[in-house]
N, C-alpha and C positions, 0 to 999 in steps of 0.2 A: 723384328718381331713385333705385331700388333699387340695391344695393349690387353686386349682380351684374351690373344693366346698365350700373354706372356704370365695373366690371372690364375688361366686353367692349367699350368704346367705342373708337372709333379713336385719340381723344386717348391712352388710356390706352397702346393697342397701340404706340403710337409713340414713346411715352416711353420703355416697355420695353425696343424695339427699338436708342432710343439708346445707353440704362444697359446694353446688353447687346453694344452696335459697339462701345462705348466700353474696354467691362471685356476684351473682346477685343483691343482695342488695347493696352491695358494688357501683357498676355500676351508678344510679340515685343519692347517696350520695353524692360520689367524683365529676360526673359531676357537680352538681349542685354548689358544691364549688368550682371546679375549672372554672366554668366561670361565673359564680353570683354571685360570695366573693371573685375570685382571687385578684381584684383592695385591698382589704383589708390583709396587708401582717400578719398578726399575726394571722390570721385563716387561711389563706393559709399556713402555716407553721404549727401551728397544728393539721392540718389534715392530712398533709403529712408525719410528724415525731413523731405525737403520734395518732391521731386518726385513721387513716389509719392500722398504725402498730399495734394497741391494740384489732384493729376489726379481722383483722387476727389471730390474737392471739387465740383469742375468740372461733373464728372458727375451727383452728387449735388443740386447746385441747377437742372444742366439736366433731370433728370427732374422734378421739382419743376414747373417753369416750364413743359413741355409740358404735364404733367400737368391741367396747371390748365384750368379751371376744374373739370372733372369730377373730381378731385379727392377735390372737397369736395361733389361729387354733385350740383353744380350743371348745368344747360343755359344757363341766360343770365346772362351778368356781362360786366364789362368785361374788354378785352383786358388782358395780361398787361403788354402795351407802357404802358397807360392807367395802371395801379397804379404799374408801376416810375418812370412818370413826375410822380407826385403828392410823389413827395420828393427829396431830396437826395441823389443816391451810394445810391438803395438795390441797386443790382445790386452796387456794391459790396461794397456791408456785407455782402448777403448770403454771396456766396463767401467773403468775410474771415472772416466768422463759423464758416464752416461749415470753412474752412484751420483756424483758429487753434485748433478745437475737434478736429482731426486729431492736431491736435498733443499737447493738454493732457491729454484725456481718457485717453490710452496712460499716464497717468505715475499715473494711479489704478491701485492695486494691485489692485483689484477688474477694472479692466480691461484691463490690461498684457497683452497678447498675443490679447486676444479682438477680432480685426477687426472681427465679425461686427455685437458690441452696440457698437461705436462709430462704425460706416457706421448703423445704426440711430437714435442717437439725433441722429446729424449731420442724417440726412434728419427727424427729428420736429422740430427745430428749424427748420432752413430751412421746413417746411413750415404751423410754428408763426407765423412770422415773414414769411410770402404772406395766411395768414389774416386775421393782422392788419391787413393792408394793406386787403384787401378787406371785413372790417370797419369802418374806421376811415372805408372809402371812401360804407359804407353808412350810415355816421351808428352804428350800432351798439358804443357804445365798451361797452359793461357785459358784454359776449361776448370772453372769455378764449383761452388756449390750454388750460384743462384742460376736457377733454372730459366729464368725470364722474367718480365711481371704478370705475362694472361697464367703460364703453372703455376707459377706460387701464389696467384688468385685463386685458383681452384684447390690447391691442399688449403691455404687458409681457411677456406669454406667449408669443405670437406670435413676438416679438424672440426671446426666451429658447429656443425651440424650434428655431424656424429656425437658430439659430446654431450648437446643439447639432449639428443633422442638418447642415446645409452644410460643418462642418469637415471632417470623417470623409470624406462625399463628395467635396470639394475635394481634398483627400488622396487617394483613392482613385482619381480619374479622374487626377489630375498620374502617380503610379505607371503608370497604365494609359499615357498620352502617350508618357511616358518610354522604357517598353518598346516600345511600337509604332514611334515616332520616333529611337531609339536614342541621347536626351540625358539630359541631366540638372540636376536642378536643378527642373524643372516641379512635384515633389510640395510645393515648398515657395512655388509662383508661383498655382498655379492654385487653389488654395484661396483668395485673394486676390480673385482675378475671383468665384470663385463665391459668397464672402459677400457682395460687391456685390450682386448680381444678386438671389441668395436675400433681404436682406432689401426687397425692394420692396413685398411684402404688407405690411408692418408702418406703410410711409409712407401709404401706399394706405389702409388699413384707420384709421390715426389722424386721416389728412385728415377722411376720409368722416364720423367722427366727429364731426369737427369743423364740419362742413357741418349735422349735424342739429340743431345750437344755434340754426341760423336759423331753422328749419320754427316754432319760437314765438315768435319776433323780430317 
C-alpha cells in the first residue's frame, strides 16, 4: 500500500476523527478547571500532571489501535482484538507506558514545556510497541522498532517541524477564541489540543516505516 493511500483510507480518517473529538473534549474540560477550580490547588495540580497527561494518553494509544492495520500500510493482518489478545495485560501496558512516559519525558530539560515532541514520541512508542506485537505474531522476531536512519530522519523532522508550527498557531487561534468568545485562558489551552492533533503525521509517517521492513520479510 502507497503511503498516500494508506493517508486517505478510512481507517486512518477515523482515527483522525477520534484524536481530533477527543483533543476537543479536552478543550471545555481543562477550561473549566482551569478557571472554575484553579483557586483550588490540588485539583489544579491533578489535572495538569495526571489528568491531563492520562487523557492524552488515552487518546494517543486509541489512535494507534484504529489506525492499525493501515498504519503500517498494511490491508490484511489480524484484528487488533487478535494481537491485544496473544499476551498478558497488553492494552495495559500499553496506556501505562504511554501515561508513565507523559510524565517522565516533561522533566527532560530538553523537553520541559515542548507538548508538541512529547505527544510525538508517546505515539512512536505506542506505535513501536503494536509493531511488535504484530511482528512477534508473524514469526518475524529479527524486525525492530528502528526503521532505518534516512525514516527516522524524516519523523525526526517531521516531529521537529510540526512542533515548531503548531505552537505559534495554537497560540494564535486560543487569542483568536478568546476574543471572539469573550474568555480567557484559551491561549494557553488550545495549543494543547493542537499539538495533539498536529503531530499525527509523524505516528503515521513512522508506522508506515515501519511496515516497509516486511515488504523483504
Amino acid at each position: 500500500m502507497q503511503l498516500a493511500t494508506a493517508f486517505g483510507s478510512s481507517d486512518i480518517v477515523l482515527a483522525l476523527l477520534l484524536l481530533l473529538g477527543g483533543s476537543l473534549l479536552e478543550l471545555p474540560l481543562e477550561y473549566q478547571i482551569t478557571q472554575r477550580v484553579s483557586p483550588n490547588p490540588a485539583i489544579d495540580w491533578f489535572w495538569e500532571y495526571l489528568g491531563a497527561p492520562l487523557l492524552r494518553a488515552l487518546l494517543i494509544v486509541g489512535f494507534v489501535l484504529v489506525a492499525y492495520p493501515v498504519l503500517f500500510g498494511l490491508r490484511d493482518a489480524p484484528t487488533i482484538v487478535v494481537l491485544l489478545s496473544q499476551g498478558s495485560l497488553r492494552l495495559t501496558n500499553l496506556v501505562n507506558v504511554a501515561f508513565v512516559l507523559s510524565l517522565l519525558l516533561p522533566l527532560l530539560p530538553s523537553l520541559h514545556r515542548r507538548l508538541g515532541l512529547v505527544l510525538a514520541i508517546q505515539g512512536v512508542v505506542a506505535t513501536a510497541m503494536v509493531f511488535g506485537w504484530y511482528a512477534s505474531w508473524l514469526g518475524a522476531h529479527s524486525i525492530g522498532p528502528w526503521p532505518g536512519f534516512a525514516p527516522a530522519a524524516v519523523v525526526c523532522g517531521v516531529a521537529l517541524v510540526v512542533h515548531h508550527a503548531a505552537a505559534p498557531m495554537g497560540q494564535a487561534l486560543g487569542h483568536f477564541l478568546d476574543d471572539r468568545c469573550g474568555t480567557q485562558g484559551l491561549d494557553r489551552i488550545v495549543p494543547h489540543a493542537v499539538a495533539l492533533v498536529a503531530q499525527a503525521p509523524t505516528v503515521l509517517i513512522y508506522g508506515y516505516a515501519l511496515g516497509q521492513q516486511l515488504t523483504a520479510y
